[in-house]
BABA-307371 format. One record per residue: x, z, y of N, C-alpha, C in turn; residue number from 1; residue in one letter. Coordinates in Angstrom, 1 decimal, decimal comma, m for minus. Layout:
residues N
   n_xx   n_zz   n_yy  ca_xx  ca_zz  ca_yy   c_xx   c_zz   c_yy seq type
      X      Z      Y      X      Z      Y      X      Z      Y NUM    a
...
***
This chain:
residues 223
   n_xx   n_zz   n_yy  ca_xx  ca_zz  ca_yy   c_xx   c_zz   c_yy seq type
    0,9    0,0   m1,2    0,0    0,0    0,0    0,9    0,0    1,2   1    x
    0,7   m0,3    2,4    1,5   m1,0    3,6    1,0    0,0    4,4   2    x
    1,9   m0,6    5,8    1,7    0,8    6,7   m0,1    0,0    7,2   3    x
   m0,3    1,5    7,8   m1,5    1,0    8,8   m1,2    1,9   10,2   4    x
   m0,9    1,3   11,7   m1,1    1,4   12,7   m2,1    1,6   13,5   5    x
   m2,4    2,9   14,4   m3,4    3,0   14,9   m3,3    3,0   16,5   6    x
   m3,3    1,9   17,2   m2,7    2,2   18,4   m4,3    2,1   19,7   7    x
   m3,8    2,4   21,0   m4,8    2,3   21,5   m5,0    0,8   22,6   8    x
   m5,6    0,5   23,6   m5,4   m0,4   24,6   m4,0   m1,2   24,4   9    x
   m3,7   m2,5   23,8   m2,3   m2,8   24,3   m2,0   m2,7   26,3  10    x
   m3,3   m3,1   27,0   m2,5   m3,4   27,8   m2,1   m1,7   29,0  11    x
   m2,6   m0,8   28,3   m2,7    0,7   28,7   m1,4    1,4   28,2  12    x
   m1,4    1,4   26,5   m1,0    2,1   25,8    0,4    2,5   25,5  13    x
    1,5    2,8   26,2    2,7    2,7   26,4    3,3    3,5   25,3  14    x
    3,0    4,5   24,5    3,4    5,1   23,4    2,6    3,8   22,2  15    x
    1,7    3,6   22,3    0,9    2,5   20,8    2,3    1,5   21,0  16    x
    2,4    0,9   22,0    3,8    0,2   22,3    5,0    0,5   21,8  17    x
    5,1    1,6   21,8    6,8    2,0   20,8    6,7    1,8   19,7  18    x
    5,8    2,4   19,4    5,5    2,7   17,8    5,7    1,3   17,1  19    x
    4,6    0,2   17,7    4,2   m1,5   17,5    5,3   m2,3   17,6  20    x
    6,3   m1,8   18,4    7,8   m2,4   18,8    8,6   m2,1   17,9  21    x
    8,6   m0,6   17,6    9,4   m0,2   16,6    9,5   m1,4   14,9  22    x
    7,8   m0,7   14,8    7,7   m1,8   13,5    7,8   m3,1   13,6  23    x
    7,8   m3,7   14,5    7,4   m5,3   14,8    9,4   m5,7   14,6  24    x
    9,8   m4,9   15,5   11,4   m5,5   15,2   11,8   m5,2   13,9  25    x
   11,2   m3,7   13,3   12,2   m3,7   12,2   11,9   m4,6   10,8  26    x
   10,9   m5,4   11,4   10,2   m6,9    9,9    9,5   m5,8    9,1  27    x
    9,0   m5,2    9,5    8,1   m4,1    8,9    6,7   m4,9    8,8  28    x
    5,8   m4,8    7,7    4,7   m5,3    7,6    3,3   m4,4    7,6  29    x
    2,7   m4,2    8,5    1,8   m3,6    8,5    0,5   m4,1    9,2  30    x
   m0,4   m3,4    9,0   m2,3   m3,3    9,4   m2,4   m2,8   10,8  31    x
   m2,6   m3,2   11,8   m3,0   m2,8   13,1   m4,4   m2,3   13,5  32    x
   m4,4   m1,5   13,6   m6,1   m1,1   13,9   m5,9   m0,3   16,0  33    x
   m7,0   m1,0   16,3   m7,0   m0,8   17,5   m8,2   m0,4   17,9  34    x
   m7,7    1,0   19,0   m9,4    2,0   18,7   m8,9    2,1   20,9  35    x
   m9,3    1,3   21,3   m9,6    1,1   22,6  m10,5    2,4   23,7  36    x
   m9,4    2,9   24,6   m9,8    4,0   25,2  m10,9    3,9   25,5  37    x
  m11,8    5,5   25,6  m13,3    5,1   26,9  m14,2    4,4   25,8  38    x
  m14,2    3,8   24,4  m15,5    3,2   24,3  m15,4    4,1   23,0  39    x
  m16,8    3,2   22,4  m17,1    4,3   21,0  m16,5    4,1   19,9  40    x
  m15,3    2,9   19,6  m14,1    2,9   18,9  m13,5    4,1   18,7  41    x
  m13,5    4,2   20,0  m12,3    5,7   20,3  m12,8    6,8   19,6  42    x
  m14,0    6,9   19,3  m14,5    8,4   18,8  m14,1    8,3   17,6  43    x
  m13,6    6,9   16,5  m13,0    7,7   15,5  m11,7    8,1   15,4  44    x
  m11,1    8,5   16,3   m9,1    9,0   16,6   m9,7   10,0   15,6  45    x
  m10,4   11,2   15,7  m10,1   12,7   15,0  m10,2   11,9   13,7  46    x
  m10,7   11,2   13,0  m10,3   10,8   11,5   m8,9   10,5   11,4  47    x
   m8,6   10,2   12,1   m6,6    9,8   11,5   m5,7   10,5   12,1  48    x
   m5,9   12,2   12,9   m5,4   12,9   13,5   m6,0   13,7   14,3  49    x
   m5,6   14,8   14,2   m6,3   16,7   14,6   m5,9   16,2   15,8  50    x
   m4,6   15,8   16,7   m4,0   16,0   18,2   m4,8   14,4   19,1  51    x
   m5,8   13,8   18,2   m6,4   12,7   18,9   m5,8   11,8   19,7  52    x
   m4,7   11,6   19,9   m3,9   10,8   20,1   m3,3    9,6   19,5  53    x
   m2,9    8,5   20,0   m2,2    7,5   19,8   m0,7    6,9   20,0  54    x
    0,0    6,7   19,3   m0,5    6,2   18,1   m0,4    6,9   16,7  55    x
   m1,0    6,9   15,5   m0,7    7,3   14,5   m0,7    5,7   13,3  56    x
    0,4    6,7   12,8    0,8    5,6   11,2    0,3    6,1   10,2  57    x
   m0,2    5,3    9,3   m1,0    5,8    8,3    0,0    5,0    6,7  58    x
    0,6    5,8    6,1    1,0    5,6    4,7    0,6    5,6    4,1  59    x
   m0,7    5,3    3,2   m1,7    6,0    1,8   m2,5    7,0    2,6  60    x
   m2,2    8,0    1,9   m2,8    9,2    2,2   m2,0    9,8    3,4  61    x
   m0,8    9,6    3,8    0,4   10,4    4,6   m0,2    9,6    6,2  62    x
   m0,1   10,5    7,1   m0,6   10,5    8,6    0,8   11,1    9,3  63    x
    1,1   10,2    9,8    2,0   10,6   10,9    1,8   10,2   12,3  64    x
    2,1   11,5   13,4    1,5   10,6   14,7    2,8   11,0   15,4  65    x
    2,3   10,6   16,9    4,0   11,0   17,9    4,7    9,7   17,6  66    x
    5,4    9,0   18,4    6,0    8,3   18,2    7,1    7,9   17,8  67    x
    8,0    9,1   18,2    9,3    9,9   18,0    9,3    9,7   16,2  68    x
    7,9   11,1   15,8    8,0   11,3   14,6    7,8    9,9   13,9  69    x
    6,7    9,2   13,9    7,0    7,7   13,5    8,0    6,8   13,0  70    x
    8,7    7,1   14,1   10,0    6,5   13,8   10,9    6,9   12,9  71    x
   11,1    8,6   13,1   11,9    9,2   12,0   11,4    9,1   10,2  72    x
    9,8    9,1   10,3    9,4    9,1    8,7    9,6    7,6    8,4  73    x
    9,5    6,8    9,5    9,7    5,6    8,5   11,4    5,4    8,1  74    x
   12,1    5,3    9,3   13,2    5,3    8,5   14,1    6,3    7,3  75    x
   13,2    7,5    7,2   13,6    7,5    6,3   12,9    7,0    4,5  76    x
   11,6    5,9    4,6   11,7    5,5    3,6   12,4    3,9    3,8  77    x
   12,3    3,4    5,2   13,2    2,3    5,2   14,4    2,3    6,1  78    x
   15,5    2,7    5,2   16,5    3,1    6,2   17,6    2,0    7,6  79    x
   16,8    0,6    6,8   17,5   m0,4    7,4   16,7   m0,6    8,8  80    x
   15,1   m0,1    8,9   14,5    0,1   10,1   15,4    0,5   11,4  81    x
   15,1   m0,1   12,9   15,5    0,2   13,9   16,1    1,8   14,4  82    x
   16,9    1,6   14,0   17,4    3,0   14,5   18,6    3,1   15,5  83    x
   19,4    4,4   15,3   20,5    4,3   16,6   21,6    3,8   15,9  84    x
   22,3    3,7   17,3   23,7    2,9   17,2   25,0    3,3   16,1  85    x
   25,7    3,3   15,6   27,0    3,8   14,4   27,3    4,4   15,3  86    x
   28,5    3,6   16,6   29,8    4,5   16,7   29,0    6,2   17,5  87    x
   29,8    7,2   17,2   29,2    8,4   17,4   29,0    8,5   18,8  88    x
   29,8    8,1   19,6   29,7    8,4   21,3   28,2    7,3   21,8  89    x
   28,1    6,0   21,8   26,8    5,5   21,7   25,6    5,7   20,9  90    x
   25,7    6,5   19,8   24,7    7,2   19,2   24,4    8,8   19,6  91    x
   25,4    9,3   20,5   24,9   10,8   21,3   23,8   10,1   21,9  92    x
   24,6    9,1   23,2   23,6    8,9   24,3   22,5    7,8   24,2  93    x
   22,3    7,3   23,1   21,2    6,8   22,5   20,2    7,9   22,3  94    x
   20,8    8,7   21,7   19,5   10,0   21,3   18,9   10,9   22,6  95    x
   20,4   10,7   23,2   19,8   11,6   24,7   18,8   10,7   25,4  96    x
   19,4    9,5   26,2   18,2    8,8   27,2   16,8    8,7   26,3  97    x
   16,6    8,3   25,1   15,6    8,2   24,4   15,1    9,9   24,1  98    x
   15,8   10,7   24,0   14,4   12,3   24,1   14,6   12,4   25,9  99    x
   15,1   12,1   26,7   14,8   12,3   28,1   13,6   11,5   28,4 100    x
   13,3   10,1   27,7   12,0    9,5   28,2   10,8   10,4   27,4 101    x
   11,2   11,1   26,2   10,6   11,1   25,2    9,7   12,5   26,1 102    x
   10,7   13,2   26,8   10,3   14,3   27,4   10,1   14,6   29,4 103    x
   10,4   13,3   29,7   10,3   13,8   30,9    9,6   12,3   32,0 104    x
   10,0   12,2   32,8    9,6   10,8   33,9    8,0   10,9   34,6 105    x
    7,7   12,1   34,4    6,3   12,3   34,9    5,6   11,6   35,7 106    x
    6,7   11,3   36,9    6,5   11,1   38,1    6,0    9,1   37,7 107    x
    6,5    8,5   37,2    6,7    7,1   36,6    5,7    6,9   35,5 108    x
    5,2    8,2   34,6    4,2    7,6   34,1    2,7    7,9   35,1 109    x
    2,8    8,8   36,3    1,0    8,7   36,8    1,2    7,9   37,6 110    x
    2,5    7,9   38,4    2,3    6,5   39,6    2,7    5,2   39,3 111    x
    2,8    5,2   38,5    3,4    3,3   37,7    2,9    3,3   35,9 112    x
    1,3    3,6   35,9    1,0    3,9   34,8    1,3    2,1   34,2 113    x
    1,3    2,3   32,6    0,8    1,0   32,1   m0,3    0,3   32,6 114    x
    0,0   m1,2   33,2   m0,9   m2,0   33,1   m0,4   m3,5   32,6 115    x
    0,2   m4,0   31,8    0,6   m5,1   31,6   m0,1   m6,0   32,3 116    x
   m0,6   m6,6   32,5   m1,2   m7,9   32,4   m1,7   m7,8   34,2 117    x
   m1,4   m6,7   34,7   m1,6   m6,7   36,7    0,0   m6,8   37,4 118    x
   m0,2   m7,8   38,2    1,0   m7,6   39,7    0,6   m7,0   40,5 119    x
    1,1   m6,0   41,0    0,5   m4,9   42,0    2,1   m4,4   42,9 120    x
    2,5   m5,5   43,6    3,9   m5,3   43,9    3,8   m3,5   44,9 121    x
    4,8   m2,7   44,7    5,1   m1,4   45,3    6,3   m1,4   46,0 122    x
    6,3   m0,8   47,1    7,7   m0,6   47,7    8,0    0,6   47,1 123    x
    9,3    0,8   46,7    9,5    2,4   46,2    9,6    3,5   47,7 124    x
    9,4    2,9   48,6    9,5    4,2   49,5    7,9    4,6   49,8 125    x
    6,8    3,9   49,0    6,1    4,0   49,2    5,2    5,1   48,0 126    x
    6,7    5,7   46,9    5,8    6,4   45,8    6,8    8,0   46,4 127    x
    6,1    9,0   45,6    6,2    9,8   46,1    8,1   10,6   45,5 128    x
    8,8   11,3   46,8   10,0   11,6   46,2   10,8   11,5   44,7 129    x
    9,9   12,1   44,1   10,2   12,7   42,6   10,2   11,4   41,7 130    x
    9,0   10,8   41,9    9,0    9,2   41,4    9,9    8,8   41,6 131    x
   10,6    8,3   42,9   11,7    7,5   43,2   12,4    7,6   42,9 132    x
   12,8    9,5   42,6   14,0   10,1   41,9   14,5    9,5   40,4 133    x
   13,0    9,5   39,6   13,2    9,0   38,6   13,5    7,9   38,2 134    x
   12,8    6,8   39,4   13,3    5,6   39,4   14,9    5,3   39,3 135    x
   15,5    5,9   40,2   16,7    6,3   40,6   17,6    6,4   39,0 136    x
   16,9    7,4   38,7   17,6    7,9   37,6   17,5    6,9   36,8 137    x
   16,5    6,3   36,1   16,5    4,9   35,2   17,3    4,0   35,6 138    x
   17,6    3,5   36,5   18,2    2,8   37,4   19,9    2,3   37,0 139    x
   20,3    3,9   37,2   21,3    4,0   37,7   22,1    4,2   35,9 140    x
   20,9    5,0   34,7   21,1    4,8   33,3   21,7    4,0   32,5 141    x
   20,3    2,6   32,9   20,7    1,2   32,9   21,9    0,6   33,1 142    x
   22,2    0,8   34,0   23,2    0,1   34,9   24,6    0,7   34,0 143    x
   24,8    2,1   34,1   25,8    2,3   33,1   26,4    1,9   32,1 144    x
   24,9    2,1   31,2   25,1    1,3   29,7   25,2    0,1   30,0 145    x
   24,9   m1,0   30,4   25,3   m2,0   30,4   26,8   m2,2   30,9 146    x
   27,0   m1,4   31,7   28,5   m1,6   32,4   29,4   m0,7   31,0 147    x
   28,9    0,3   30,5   30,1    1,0   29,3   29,5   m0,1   27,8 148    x
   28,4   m0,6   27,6   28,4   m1,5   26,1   28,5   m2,7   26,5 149    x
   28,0   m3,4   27,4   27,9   m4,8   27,8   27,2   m5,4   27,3 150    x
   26,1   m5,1   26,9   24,8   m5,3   26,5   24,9   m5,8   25,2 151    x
   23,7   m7,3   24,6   22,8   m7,8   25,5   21,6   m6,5   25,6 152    x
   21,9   m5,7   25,1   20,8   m4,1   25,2   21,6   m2,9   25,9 153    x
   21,0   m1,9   25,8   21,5   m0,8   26,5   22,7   m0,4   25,7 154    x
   22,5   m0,3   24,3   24,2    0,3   24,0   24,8   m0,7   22,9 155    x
   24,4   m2,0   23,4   24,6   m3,1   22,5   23,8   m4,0   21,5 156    x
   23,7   m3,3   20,5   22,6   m4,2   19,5   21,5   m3,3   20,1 157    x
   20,1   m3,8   19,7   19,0   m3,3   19,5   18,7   m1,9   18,7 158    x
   18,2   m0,9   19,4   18,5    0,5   19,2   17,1    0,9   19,6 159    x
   16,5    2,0   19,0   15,6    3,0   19,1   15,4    3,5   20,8 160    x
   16,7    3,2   21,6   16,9    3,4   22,7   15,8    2,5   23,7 161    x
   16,2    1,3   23,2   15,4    0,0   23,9   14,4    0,4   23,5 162    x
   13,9    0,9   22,3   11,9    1,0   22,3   11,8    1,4   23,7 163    x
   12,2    3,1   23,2   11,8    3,7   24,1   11,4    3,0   25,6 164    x
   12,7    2,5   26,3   12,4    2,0   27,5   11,8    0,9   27,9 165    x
   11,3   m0,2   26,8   10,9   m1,4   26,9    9,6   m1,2   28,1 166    x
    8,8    0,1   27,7    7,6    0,1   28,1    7,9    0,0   30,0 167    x
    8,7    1,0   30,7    9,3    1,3   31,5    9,7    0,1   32,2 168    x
   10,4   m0,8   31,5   10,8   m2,3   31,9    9,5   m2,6   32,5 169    x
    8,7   m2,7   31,6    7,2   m3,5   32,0    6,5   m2,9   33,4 170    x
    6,7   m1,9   33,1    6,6   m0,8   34,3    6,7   m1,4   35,4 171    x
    8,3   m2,0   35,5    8,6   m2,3   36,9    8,3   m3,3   37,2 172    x
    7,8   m4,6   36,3    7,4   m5,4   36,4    5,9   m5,7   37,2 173    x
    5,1   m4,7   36,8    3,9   m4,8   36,8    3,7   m4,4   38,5 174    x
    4,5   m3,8   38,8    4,3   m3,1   40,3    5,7   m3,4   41,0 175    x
    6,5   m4,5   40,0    7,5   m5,2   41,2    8,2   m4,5   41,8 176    x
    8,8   m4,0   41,5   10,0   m2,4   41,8   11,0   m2,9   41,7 177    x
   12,2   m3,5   42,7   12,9   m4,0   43,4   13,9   m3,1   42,5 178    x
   14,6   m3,5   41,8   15,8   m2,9   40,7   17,3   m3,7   41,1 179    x
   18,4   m2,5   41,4   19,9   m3,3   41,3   20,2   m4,4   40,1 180    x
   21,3   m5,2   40,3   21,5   m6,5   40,1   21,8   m5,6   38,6 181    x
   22,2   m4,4   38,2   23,0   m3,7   37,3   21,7   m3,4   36,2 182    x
   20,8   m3,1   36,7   19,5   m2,6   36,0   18,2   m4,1   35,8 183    x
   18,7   m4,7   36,4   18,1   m6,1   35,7   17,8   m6,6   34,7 184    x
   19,4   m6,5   34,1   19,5   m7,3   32,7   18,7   m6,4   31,7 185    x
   18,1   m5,3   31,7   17,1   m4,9   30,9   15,6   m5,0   30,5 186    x
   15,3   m5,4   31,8   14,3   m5,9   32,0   14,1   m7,4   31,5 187    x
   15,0   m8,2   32,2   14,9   m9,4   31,4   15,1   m9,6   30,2 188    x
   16,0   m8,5   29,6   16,2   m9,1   28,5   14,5   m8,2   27,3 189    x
   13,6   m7,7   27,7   12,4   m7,0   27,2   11,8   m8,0   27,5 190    x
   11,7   m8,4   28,7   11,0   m9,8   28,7   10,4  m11,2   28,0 191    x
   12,1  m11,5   27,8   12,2  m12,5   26,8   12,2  m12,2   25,3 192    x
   12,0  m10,9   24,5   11,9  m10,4   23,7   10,2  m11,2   23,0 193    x
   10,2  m12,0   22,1    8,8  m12,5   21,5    8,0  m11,8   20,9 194    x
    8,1  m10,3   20,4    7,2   m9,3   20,2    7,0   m9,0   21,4 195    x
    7,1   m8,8   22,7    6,6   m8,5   23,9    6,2   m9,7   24,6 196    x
    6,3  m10,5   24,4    5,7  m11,8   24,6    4,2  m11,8   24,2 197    x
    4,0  m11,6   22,8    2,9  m11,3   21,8    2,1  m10,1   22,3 198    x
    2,5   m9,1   22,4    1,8   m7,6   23,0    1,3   m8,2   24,3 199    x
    2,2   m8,8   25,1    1,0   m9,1   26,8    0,2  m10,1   26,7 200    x
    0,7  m11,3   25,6   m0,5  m11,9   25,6   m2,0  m11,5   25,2 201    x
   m1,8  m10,4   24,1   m2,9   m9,6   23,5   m2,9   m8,9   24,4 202    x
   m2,4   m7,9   25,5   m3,0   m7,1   26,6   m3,6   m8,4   27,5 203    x
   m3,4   m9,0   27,8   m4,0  m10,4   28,8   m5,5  m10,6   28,1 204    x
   m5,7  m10,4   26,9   m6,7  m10,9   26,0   m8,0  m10,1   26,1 205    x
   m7,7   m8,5   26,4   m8,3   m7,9   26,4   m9,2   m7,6   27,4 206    x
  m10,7   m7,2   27,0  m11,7   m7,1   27,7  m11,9   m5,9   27,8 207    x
  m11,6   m5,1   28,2  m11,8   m3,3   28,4  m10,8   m3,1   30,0 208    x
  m11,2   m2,4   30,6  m10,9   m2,2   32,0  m10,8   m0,6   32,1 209    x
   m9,9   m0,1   32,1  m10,0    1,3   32,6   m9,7    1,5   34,0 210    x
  m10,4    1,7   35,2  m10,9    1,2   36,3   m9,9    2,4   37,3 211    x
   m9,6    3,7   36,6   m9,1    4,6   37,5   m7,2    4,2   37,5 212    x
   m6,9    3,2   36,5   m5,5    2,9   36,4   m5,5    1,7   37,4 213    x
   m6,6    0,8   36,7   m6,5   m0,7   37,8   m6,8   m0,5   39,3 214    x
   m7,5    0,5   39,4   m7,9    0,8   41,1   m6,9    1,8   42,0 215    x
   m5,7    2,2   41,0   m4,7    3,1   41,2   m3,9    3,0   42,6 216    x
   m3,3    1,6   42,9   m2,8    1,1   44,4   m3,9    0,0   44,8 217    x
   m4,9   m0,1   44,4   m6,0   m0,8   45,5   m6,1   m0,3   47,0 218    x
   m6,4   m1,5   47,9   m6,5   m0,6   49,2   m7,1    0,2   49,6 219    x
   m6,8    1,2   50,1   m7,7    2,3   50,2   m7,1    3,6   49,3 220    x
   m6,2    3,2   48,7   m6,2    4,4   47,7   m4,5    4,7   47,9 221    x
   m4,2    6,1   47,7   m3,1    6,4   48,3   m2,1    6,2   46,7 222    x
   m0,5    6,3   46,6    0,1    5,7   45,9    0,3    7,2   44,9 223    x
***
């Protein structure tokens, strides 16, 4: 029996997004089931998980949710799955920037929520300190790792690192956040990635509007 995937909104759902990334790179084959915020889809989440949240992986009978966790149970039944980098010094700070997203950016996820498929260009002096800070901080992450591995990813091959951030990429896309020439090549290079190609075309596809995200920098409404 194969995995089954329970994610929410592609064009919302920035955690269903790691999880779907994760699997999708590692040639992993699985069932997608898509239970779409706000309507009566959603009411069945408590069947595949007590913490009602998205996303959860379903093995047979075995339920794992969190994305983090996800990632750890599958590779350890498929160990050749997406994981961190060998040499030890790129595999510290793979594990760090990836539990720093895993744990913090607050400011980046309410004011630059997921919305794939909207241009809503933002000046960053227009979000509030802390945000910018974080911006800053991603920024300036980026730009390192590419300057200490030399890409074409943050610590070279494709890494558990890049899930994490892919969503964040799209982030700054979606709201046009004016990034150094150093913090570029990450973004483009998530871009041109063809499972993210595939996820916005399916967030583009979608008919569900959650109106308090899309009306978020509408005029009238403060940032």
């Amino acid at each position: 029996m194969g995995f089954k995937l329970i994610i929410g909104n592609k064009n919302y759902s920035s955690w269903s997004l790691r999880a779907w990334l994760f699997l999708r790179e590692s040639g992993l084959p699985f069932e997608e089931i898509r239970l779409p915020l706000f309507t009566d889809a959603w009411s069945q989440i408590s069947q595949y998980t007590p913490a009602k949240r998205v996303p959860v992986l379903l093995d047979g009978d075995i339920r794992v949710w969190d994305s983090s966790a996800i990632w750890g149970y599958v590779r350890s039944q498929h160990p050749h799955a997406i994981g961190w980098p060998s040499a030890p010094q790129a595999q510290a700070l793979a594990r760090s920037i990836t539990a720093e997203m895993h744990s913090g950016f607050f400011g980046i996820r309410e004011q630059l929520p997921q919305n794939i498929r909207a241009r809503i260009p933002l000046e960053r002096s227009a979000l509030a300190p802390a945000t910018q800070q974080e911006i800053d901080r991603v920024e300036h992450m980026w730009t390192d790792a590419y300057d200490t591995y030399g890409g074409p990813w943050l610590l070279g091959d494709f890494s558990l690192a890049d899930v994490a951030y892919a969503p964040v990429a799209l982030r700054f896309v979606t709201y046009q956040i004016q990034l150094s020439s150093g913090a570029q090549p990450f973004v483009a290079a998530v871009q041109a990635l063809a499972s993210i190609q595939a996820w916005a075309a399916d967030s583009a596809a979608e008919s569900e509007v959650i109106a308090v995200i899309d009306q978020l920098h509408t005029p009238g409404k403060s940032a």
